[in-house]
SEPAVO-450472 format. One record per residue (C-alpha): residue number from 0; residue in three letters; x, y, z. Coordinates in Angstrom, 1 decimal. Example, Ala and Ser with C-alpha at 12.3 -4.5 7.8 and 13.67 -1.06 7.14 Angstrom:
REM SEPAVO-450472
MINU resi resn u v w
MINU 0 ALA 12.3 -4.5 7.8
MINU 1 SER 13.7 -1.1 7.1
//
This chain:
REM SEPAVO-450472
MINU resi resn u v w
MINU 0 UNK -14.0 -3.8 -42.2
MINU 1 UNK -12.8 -6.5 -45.2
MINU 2 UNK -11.7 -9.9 -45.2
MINU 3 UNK -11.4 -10.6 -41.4
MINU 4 UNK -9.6 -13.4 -40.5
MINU 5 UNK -8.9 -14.0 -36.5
MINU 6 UNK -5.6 -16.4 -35.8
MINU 7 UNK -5.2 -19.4 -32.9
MINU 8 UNK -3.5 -16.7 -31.0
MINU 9 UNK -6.2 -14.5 -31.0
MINU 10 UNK -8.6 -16.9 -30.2
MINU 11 UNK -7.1 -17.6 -26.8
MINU 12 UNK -9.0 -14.4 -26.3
MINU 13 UNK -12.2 -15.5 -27.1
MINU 14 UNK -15.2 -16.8 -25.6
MINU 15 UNK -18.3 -18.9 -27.1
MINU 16 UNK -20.9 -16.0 -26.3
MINU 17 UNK -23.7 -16.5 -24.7
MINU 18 UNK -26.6 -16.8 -26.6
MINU 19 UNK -29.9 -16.0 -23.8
MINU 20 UNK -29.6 -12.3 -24.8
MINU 21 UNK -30.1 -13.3 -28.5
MINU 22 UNK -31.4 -15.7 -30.8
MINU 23 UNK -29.7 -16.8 -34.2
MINU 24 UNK -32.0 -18.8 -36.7
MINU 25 UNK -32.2 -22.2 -37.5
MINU 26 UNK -29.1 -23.8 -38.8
MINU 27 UNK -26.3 -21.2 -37.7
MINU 28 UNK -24.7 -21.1 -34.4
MINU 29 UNK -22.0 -18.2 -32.8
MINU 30 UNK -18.3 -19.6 -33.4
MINU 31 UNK -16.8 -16.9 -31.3
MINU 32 UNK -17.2 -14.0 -29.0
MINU 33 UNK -14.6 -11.4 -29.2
MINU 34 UNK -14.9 -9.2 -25.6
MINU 35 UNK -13.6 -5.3 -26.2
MINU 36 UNK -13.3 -2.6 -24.1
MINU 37 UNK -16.4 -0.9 -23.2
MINU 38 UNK -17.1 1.9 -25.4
MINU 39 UNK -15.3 0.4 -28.4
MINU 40 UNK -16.5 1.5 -31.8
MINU 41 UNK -16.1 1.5 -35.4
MINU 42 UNK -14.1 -2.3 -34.9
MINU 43 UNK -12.3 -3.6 -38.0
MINU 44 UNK -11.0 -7.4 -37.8
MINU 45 UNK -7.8 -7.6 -40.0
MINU 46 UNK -6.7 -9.9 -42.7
MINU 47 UNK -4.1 -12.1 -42.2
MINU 48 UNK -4.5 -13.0 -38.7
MINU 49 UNK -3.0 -9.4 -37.8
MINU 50 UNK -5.3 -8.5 -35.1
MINU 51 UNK -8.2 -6.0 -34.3
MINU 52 UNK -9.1 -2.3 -34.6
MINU 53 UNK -11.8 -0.5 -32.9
MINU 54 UNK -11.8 3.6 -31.9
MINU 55 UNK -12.8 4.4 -28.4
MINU 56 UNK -13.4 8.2 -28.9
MINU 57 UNK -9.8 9.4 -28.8
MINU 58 UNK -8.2 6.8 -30.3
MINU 59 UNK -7.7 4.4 -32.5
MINU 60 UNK -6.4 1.3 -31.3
MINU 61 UNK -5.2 -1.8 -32.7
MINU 62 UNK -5.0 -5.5 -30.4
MINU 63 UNK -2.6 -7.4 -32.1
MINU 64 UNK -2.7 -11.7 -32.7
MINU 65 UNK -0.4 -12.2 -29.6
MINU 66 UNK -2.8 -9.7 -27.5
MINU 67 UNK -0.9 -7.1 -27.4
MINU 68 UNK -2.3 -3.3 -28.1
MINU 69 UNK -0.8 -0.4 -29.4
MINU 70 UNK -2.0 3.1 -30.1
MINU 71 UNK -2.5 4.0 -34.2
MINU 72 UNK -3.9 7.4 -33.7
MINU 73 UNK -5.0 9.9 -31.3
MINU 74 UNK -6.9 13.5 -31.2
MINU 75 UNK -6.8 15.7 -28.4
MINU 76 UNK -10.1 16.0 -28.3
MINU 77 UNK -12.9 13.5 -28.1
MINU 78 UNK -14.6 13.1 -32.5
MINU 79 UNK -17.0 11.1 -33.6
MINU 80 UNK -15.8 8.2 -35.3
MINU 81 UNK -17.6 7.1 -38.6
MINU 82 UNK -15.9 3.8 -39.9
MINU 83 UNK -12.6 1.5 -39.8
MINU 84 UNK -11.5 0.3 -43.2
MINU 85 UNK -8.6 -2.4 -43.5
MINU 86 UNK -7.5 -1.1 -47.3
MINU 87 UNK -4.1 -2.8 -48.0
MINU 88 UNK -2.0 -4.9 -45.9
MINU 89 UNK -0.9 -2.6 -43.3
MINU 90 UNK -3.4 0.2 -43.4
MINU 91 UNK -7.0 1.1 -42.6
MINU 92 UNK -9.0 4.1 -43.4
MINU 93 UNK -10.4 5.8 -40.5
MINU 94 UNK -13.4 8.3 -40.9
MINU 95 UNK -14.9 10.8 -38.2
MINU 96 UNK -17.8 13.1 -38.8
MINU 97 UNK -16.7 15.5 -36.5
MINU 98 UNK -14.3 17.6 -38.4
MINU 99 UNK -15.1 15.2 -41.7
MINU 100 UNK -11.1 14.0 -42.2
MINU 101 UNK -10.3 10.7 -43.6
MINU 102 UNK -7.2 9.3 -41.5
MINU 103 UNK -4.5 6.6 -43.7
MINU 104 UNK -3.1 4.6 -40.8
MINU 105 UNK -0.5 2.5 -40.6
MINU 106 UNK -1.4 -0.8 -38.5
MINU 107 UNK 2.4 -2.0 -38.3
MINU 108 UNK 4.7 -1.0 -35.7
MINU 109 UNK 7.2 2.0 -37.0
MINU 110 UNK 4.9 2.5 -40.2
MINU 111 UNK 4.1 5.5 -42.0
MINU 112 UNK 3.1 8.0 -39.8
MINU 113 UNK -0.8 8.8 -39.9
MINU 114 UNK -2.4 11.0 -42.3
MINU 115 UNK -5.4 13.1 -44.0
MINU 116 UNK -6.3 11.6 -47.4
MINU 117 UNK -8.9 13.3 -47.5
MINU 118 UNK -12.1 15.5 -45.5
MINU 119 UNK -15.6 14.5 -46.8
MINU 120 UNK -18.3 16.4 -44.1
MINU 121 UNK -20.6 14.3 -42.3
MINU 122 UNK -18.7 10.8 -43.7
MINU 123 UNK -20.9 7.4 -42.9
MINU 124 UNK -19.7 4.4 -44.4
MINU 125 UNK -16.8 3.2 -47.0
MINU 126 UNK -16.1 -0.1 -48.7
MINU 127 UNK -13.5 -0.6 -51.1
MINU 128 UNK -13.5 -1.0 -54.9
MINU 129 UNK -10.1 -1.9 -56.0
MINU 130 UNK -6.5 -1.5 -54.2
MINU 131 UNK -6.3 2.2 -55.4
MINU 132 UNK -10.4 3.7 -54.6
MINU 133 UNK -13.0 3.8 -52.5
MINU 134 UNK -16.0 5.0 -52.4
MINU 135 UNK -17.6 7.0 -48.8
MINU 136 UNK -21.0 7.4 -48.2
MINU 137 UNK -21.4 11.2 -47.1
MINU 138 UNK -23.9 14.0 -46.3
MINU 139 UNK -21.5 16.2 -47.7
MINU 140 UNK -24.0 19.0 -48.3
MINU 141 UNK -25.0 18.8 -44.6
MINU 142 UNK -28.0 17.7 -42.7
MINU 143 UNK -30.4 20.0 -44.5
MINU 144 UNK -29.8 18.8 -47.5
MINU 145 UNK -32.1 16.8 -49.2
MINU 146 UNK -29.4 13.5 -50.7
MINU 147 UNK -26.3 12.0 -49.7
MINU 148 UNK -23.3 11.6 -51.9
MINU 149 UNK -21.4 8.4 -52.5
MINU 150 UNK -18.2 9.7 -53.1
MINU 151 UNK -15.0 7.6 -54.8
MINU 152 UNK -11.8 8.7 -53.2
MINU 153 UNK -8.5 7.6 -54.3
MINU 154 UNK -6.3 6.1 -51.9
MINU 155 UNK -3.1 7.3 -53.3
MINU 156 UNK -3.8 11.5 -54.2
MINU 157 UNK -6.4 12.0 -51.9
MINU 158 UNK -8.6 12.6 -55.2
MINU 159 UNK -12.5 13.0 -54.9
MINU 160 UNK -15.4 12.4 -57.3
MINU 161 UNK -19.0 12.4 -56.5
MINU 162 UNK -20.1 8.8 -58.3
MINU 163 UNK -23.7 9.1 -57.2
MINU 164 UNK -26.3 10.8 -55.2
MINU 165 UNK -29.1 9.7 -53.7
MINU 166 UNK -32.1 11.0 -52.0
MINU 167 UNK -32.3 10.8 -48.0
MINU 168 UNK -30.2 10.7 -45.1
MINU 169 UNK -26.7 8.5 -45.4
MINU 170 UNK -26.9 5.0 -45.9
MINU 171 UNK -24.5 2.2 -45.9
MINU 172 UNK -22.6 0.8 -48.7
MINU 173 UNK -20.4 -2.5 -49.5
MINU 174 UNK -18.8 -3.8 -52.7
MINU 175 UNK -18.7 -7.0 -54.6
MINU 176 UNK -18.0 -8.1 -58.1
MINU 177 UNK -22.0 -7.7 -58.4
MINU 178 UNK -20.9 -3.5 -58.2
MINU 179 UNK -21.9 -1.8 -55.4
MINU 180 UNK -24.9 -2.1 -53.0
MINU 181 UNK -26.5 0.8 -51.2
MINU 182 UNK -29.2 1.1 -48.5
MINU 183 UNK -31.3 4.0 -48.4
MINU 184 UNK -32.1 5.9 -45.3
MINU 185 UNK -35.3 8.5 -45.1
MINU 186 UNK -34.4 11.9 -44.0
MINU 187 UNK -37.3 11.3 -41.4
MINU 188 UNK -36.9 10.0 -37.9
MINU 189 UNK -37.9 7.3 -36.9
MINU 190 UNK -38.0 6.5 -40.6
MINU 191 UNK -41.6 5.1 -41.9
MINU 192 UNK -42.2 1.6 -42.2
MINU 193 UNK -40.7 -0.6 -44.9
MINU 194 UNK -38.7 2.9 -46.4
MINU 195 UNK -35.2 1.6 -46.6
MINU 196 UNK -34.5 0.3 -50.5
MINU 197 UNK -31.2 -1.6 -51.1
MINU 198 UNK -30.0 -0.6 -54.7
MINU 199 UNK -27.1 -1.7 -57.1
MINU 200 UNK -25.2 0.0 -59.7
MINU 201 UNK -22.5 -2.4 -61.5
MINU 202 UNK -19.1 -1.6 -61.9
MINU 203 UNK -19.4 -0.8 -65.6
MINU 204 UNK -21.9 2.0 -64.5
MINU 205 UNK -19.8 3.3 -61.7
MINU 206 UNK -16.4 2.9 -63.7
MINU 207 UNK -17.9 4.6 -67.2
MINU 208 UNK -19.8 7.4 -65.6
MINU 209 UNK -17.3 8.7 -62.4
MINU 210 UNK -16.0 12.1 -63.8
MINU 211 UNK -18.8 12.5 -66.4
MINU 212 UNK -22.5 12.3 -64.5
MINU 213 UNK -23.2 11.4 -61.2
MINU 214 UNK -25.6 8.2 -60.5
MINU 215 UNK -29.1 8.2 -59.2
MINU 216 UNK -31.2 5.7 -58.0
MINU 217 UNK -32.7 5.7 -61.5
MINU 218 UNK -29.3 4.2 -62.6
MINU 219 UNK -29.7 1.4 -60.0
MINU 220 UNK -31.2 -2.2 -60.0
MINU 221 UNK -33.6 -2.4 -57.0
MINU 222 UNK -32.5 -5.7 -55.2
MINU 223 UNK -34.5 -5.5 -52.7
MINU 224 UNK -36.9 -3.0 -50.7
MINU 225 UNK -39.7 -2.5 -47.5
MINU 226 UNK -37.1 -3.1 -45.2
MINU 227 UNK -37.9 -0.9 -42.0
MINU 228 UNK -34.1 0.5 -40.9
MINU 229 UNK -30.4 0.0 -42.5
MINU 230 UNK -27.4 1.4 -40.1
MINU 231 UNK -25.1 -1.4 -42.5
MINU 232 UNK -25.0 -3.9 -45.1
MINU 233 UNK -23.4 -6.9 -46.0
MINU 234 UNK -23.7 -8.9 -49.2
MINU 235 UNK -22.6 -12.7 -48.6
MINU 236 UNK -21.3 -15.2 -51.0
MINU 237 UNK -24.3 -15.9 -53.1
MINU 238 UNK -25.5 -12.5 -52.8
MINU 239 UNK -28.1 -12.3 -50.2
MINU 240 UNK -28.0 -8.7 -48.2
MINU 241 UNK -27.4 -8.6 -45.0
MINU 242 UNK -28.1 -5.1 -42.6
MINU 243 UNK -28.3 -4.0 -39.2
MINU 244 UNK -31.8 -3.2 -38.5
MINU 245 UNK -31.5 -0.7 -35.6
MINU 246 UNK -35.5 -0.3 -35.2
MINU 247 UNK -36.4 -4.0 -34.2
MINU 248 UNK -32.7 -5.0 -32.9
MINU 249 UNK -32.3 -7.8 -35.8
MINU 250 UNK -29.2 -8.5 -38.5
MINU 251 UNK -31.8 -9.2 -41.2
MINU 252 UNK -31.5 -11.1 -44.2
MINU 253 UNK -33.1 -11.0 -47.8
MINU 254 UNK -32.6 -14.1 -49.8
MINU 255 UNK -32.5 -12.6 -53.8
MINU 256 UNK -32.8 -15.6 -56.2
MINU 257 UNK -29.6 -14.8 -59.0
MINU 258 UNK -28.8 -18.6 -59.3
MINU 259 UNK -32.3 -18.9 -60.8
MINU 260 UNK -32.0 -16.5 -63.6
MINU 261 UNK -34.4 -13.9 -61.4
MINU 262 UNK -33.5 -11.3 -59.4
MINU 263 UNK -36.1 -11.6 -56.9
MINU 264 UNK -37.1 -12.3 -53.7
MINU 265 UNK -37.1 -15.7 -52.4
MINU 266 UNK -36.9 -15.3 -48.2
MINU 267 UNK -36.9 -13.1 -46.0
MINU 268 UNK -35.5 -13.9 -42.4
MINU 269 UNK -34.0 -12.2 -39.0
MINU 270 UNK -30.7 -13.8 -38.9
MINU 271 UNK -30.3 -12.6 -34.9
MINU 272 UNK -32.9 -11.0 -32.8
MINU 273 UNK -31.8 -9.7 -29.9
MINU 274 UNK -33.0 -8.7 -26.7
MINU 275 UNK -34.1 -5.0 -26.3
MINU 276 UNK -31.7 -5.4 -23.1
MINU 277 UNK -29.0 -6.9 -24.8
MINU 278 UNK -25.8 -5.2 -27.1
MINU 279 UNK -27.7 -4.2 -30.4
MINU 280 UNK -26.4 -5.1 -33.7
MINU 281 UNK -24.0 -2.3 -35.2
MINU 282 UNK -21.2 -2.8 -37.7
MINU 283 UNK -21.6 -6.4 -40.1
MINU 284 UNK -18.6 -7.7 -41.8
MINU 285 UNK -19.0 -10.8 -44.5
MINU 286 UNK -16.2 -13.7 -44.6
MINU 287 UNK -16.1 -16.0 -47.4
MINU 288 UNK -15.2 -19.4 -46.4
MINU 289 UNK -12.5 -21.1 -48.9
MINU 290 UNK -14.1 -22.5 -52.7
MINU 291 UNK -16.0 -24.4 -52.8
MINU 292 UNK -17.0 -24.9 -49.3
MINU 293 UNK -20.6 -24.3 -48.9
MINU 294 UNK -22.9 -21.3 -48.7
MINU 295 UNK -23.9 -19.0 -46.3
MINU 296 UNK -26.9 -20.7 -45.6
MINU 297 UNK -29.1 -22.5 -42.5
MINU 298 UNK -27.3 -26.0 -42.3
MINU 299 UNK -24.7 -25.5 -44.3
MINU 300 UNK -20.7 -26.3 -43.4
MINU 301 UNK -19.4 -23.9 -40.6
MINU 302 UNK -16.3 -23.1 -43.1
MINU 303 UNK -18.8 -22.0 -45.7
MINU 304 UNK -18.8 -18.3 -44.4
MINU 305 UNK -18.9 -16.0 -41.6
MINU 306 UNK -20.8 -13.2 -40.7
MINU 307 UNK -19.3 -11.2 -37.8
MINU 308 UNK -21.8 -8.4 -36.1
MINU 309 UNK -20.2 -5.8 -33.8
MINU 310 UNK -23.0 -6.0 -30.8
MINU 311 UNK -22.4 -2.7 -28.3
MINU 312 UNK -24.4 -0.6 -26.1
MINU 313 UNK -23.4 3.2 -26.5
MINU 314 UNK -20.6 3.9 -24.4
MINU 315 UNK -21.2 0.6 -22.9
MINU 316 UNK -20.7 -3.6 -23.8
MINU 317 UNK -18.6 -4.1 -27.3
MINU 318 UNK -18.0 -6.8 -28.6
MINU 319 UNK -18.1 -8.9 -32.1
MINU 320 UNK -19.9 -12.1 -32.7
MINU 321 UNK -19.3 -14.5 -35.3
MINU 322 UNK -21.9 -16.4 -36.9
MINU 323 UNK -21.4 -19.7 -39.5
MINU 324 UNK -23.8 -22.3 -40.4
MINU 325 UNK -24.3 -25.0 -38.3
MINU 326 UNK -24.2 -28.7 -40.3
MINU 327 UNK -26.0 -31.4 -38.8
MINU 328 UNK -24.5 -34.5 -37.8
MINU 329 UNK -24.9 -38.1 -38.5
MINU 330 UNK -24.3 -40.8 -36.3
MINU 331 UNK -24.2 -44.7 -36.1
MINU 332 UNK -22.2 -47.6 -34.5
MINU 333 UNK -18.3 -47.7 -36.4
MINU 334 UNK -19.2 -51.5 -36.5
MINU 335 UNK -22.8 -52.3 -36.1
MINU 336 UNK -22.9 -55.9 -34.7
MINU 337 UNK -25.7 -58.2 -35.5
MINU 338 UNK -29.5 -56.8 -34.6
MINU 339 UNK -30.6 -54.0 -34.8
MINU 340 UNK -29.1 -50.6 -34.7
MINU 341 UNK -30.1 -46.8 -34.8
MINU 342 UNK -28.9 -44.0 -37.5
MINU 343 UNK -29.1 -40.3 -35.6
MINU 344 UNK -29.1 -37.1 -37.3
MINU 345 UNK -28.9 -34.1 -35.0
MINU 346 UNK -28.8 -30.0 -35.0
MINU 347 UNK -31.5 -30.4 -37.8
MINU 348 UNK -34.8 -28.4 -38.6
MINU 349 UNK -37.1 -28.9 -36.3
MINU 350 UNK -40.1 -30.9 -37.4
MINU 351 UNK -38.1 -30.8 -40.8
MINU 352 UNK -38.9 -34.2 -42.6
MINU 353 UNK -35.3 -35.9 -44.6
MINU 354 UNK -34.1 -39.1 -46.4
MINU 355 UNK -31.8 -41.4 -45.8
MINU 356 UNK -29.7 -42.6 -48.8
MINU 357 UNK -28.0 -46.0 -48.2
MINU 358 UNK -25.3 -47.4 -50.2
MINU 359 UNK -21.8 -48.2 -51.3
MINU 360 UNK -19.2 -47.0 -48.7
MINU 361 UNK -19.1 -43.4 -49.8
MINU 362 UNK -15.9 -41.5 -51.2
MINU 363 UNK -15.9 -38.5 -48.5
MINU 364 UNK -15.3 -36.4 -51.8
MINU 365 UNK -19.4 -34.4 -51.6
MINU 366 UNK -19.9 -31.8 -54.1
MINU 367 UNK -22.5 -29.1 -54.7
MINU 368 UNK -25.8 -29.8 -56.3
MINU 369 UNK -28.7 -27.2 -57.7
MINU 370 UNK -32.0 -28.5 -56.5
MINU 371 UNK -34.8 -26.7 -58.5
MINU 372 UNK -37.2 -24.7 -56.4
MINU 373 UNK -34.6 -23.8 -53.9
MINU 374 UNK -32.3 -21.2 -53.3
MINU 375 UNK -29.0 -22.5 -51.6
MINU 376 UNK -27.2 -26.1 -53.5
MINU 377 UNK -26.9 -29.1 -51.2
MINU 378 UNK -23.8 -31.0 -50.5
MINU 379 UNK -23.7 -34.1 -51.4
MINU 380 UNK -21.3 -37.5 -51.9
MINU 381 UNK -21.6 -38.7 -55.4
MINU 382 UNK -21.3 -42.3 -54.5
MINU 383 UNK -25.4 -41.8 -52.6
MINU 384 UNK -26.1 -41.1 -56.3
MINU 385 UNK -26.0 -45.2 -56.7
MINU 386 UNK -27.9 -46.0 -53.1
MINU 387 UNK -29.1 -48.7 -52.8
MINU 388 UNK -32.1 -48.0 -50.8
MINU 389 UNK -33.7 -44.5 -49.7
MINU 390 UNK -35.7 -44.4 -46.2
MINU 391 UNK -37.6 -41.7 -45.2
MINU 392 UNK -37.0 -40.1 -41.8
MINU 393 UNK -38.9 -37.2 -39.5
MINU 394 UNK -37.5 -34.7 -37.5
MINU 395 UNK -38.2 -34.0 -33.6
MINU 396 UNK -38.9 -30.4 -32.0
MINU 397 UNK -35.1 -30.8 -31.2
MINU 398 UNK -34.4 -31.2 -34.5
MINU 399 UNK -33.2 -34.9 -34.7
MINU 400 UNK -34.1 -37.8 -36.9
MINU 401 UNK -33.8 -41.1 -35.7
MINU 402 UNK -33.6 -44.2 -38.6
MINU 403 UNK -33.5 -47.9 -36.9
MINU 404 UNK -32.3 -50.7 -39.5
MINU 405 UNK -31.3 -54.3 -38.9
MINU 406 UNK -28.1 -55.8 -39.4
MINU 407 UNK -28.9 -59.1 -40.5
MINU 408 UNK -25.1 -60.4 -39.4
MINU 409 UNK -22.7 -61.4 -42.2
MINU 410 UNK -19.8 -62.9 -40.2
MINU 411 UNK -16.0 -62.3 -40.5
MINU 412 UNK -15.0 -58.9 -40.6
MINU 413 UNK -17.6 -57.3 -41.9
MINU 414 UNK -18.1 -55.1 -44.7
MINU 415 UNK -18.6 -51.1 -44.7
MINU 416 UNK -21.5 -49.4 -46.6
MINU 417 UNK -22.0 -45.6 -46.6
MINU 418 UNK -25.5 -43.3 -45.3
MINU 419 UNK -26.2 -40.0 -46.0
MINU 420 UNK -29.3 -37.7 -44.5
MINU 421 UNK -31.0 -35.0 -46.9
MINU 422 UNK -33.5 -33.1 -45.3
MINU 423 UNK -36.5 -29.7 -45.6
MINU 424 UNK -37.4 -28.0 -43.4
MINU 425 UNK -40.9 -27.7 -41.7
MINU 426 UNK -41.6 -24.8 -43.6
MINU 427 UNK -39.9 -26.8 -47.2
MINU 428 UNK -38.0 -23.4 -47.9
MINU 429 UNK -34.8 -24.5 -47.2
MINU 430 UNK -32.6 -27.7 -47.6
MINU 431 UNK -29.6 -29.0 -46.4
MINU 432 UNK -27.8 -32.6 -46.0
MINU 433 UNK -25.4 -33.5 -43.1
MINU 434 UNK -22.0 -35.5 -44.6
MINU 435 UNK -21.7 -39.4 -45.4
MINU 436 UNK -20.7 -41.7 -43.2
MINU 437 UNK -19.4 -45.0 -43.1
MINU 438 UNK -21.1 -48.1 -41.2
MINU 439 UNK -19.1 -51.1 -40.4
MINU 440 UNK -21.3 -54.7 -40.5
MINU 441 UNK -20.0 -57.8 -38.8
//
């Protein structure tokens, strides 16, 4: 599933989900709940507000932006479905591991009739490279086989070519101008213990070496490793990976440090843990929020991304949660009359310690800023570059801050000056800001 979008109509549909069967981290909330019939799998949210997809056994079905559903493609017979890809427009790829075919379906009424592009045995995962190729994930050998084949297949002849092969059982894949990420999977079950690697090859090395060696993981860059399951990966904006980790029921994240001229490291954290009881995490699909909006990060603007997680129980619950960063918010009186008066910042890190900047009524016009030691920028107005005074500020086990300053009382119509709250959190790993405001003085 690429570049979901999910239209006003659609949203009529949705629900805010209910959060007691799981637990997001600090600094993100769920936007939306999308409820689908019980059993749904493989689910693909389509670009340009065009609807859903999801494959109940039999067949694959596609809930249009006014609600309405329509059958794409059927099999007499129950399969086992493998993945949705949206891959143009008005088409997805649809992969089952029962017979191994890969399905080019239309998703537009009276459109090209379905078809086999291709058959690649035991077919996992796909992400797309360009608007001609993909590449599969595929034990193409069978189980008894010691690797798994990622395998670029061209959309428009059908064309394969094995690009690399990797030791293990099939792991997921996803693609972004980095090259392509891959998580391992051990051919053991229940895999040990920190096993799963996440590995990149670049597109140079995929597009100079398809049709004249196959890739190994000695090819790859190892971005990050001792992660204990992988059933699929996501790479957000800034490049932190994302994947469904099946053993502990967590989307987990590792934070890698590019913007800091490493690639290392720099966090680890379980973006949702959910309830052994609950949906588990399945499929994850990345958004990017519109440049330059934010990052994918705690506290960050909720337009700055989205991460949606199909949650299902097998043959059971299905449904897709959508995750953005939750900003804090500052508050005070519009027009503060004479006395004194209280400044409240709210949805921030608990027992997180901040700053308040005050100064000239700000601009509204915040931009991103590097600070050095930390991995995401913070947002911030230019105009609290010239504050006039900078207050310090703790932050409750709720998360809010709570700044009281006197109005000394000016007379007339008062005068506007602008306040801004930057804040760490408890653990001083991550930083965020909530946006500027304007305070009215009479």
């Amino acid at each position: 599933m690429k570049n979901p979008s999910l239209s006003g109509i659609l949203a009529a549909l949705l629900a805010v989900g209910s959060t007691h069967a799981q637990t997001i981290e600090a600094g993100y909330r769920t936007a939306d709940l999308v409820q689908l019939p019980a059993g749904s799998g493989q689910v693909a949210i389509l670009a340009g507000n065009a609807g859903v997809v999801w494959f109940d056994g039999t067949r694959l079905v596609l809930r249009d932006a006014g609600g309405a559903q329509r059958e794409l493609l059927a099999f007499a017979s129950p399969v086992f479905g493998s993945f949705t890809l949206q891959v143009g427009p008005t088409e997805v790829l649809f992969g089952e591991s029962s017979t191994g075919d890969l399905w080019l379906v239309s998703t537009v009424p009276n459109g090209r009739a379905p078809r086999v592009l291709a058959n690649l045995p035991f077919n996992y995962d796909a992400t797309q490279i360009d608007a001609d190729a993909v590449l599969v994930s595929a034990k193409t050998g069978g189980f008894s086989t010691p690797d798994n084949d990622i395998v670029h297949v061209d959309l428009v002849t059908g064309g394969t070519q094995v690009a690399a092969r990797v030791d293990g059982a099939s792991g997921p894949l996803t693609w972004t101008r980095n090259g392509l990420y891959y998580a391992t999977s051990s051919l053991s079950f229940p895999p040990p213990p920190g096993s799963v690697q996440v590995l990149l090859w670049t597109p140079l090395q995929i597009q100079l070496n398809l049709g004249n060696r196959v890739l190994t993981a000695a090819d790859a860059v190892l971005v990050a490793d001792g992660i204990d399951a992988a059933g699929d990966l996501a790479v957000d904006g800034d490049f932190d990976v994302l994947v469904t980790d099946w053993m502990h029921g967590t989307v987990h994240e590792v934070s890698i440090g590019f913007r800091a001229g490493r690639n290392d490291v720099v966090r680890r954290s379980d973006l949702v843990t959910y309830d052994p009881t609950a949906p588990q995490p399945s499929g994850l699909l990345w958004q990017a929020g519109p440049p330059w909006s934010g990052e994918f990060e705690p506290w960050q603007p909720s337009n700055a991304g989205s991460l949606f997680v199909h949650e299902s129980t097998f043959g059971g619950a299905s449904q897709v949660r959508r995750i953005v960063p939750a900003r804090p918010v500052t508050g005070a009186p519009m027009n503060a009359p004479a006395g004194s008066f209280d400044v409240v910042t709210t949805g921030g890190p608990a027992h997180g310690t901040g700053l308040i900047a005050v100064g000239p009524n700000p601009r509204q016009n915040e931009g991103p800023f590097p600070v050095p030691g930390f991995e995401q920028m913070i947002l911030w107005d230019p105009t609290m570059f010239f504050a006039w005074d900078v207050l310090p500020v703790t932050f409750d086990a709720h998360g809010t801050a709570t700044l009281r300053l006197f109005n000394p009382g000016i007379g007339g119509n008062g005068s506007q000056i602008g306040m801004q709250c930057a804040f760490v959190d408890a653990q001083g790993v991550v930083i965020g800001s909530a946006a500027p405001i304007a305070v009215g003085l009479r």
